[in-house]
C-alpha positions in Angstrom: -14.1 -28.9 21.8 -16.4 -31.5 19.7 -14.1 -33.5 17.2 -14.1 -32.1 13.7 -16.5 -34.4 12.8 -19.0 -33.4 15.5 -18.2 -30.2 14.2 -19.1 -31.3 10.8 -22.2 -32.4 11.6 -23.1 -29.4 13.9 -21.9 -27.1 10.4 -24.9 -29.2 8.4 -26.9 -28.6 11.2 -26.9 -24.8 10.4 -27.5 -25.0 7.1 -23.7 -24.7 6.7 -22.0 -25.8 3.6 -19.2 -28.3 4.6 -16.0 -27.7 2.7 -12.7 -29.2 2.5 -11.0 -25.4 3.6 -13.7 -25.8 6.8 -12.8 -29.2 7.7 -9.0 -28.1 7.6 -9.9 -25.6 10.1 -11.7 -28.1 12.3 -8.5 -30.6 12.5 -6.0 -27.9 13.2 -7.9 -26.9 16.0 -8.4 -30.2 16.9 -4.4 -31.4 16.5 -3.6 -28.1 18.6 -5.7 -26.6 21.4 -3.1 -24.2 22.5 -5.3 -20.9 21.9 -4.2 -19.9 18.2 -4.5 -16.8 16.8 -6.3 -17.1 12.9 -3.1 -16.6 11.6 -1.4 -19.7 13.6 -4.5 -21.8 12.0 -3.9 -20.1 8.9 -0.5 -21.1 8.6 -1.5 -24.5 10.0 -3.6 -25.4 7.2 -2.2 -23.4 4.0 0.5 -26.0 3.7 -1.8 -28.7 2.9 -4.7 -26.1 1.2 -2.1 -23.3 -0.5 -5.5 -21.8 -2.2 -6.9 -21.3 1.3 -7.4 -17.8 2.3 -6.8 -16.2 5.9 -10.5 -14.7 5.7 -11.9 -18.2 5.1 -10.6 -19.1 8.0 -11.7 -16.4 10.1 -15.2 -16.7 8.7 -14.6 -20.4 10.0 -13.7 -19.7 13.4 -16.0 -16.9 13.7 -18.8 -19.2 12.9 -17.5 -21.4 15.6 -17.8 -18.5 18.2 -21.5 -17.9 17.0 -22.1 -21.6 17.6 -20.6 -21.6 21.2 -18.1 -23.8 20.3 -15.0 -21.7 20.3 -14.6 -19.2 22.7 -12.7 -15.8 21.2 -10.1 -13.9 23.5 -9.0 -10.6 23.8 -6.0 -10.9 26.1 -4.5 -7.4 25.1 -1.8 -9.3 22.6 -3.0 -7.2 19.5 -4.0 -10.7 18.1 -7.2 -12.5 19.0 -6.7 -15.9 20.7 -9.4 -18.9 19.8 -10.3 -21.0 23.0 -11.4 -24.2 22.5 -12.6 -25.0 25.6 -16.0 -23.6 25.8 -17.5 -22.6 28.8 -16.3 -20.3 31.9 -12.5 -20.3 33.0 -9.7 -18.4 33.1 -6.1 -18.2 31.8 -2.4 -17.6 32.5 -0.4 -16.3 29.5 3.6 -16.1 29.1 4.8 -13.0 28.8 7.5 -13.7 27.1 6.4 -16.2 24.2 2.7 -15.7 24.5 2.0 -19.4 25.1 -1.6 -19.5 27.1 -3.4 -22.0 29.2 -6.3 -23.1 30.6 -7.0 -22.3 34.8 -10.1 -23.6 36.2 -10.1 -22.0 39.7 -12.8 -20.7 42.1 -13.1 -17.0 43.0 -16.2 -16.8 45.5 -14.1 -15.2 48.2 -14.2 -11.9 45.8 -17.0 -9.3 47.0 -18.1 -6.7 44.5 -18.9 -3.4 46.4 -22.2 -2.9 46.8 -22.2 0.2 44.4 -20.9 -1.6 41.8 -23.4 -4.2 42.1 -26.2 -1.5 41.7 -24.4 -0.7 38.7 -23.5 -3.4 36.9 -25.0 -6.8 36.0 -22.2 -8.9 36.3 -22.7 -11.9 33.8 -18.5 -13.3 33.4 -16.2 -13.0 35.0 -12.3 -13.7 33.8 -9.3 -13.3 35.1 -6.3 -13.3 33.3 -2.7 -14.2 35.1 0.9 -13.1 33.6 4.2 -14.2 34.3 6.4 -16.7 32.6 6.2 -20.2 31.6 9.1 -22.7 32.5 10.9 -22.5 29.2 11.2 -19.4 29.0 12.3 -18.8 32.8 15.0 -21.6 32.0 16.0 -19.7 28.3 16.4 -16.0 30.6 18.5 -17.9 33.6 
């Protein structure tokens, strides 16, 4: 992700106005790239902004999406993720405690049946592996 203030400057780019509440937004996600939900950011900034509101910062990170800059994820949770890596790649996700990462991995050696193909258009792909992270196999032993 570009620093928050890249960010700032791609925000004037858009005709954006650049506010202290957006800013906030930019450094949480810059301090912590560990695919928060918007209530992880919210909580994030509201200790430093109290008069922040959770639907500024979804508006924030929403316009990040629509910039390409922040990637949103659906990784059946109930609660979106925000991905600050842009660009292809997967992830693996703790079962347990939720924590997500990043996998960069190559998956050429999968063949999409012919009638599928005629189909579909594939554009993405993303695979998403489960399991459990260290700490929490260590916490259940």
């Amino acid at each position: 992700m570009k620093s928050p203030a890249e960010l700032v400057e791609v925000f004037r780019a858009q005709g954006l106005k650049m506010t202290p509440q957006r800013l906030a937004v930019f450094e949480a996600l810059d301090a912590d790239a560990d695919h928060p939900t918007a209530e992880a950011v919210y909580e994030r900034v509201s200790g430093d902004l109290p008069t922040i509101s959770l639907r500024t910062v979804y508006q924030t990170l929403n316009d990040l999406v629509g910039m390409g800059e922040l990637q949103q994820l659906d990784l059946g949770t109930g609660s979106t993720r925000f991905d600050t890596t842009p660009g292809p790649h997967h992830h693996v996700m703790c079962e347990t405690c939720g924590l997500v990462r990043d996998v960069v991995a190559d998956f050429d050696g999968i063949e999409i049946p012919e009638a599928l193909a005629d189909e579909f258009s594939i554009t993405t792909t993303e695979v998403v592996f489960r399991g459990q992270c260290s700490r929490c196999a260590t916490k259940a032993a």
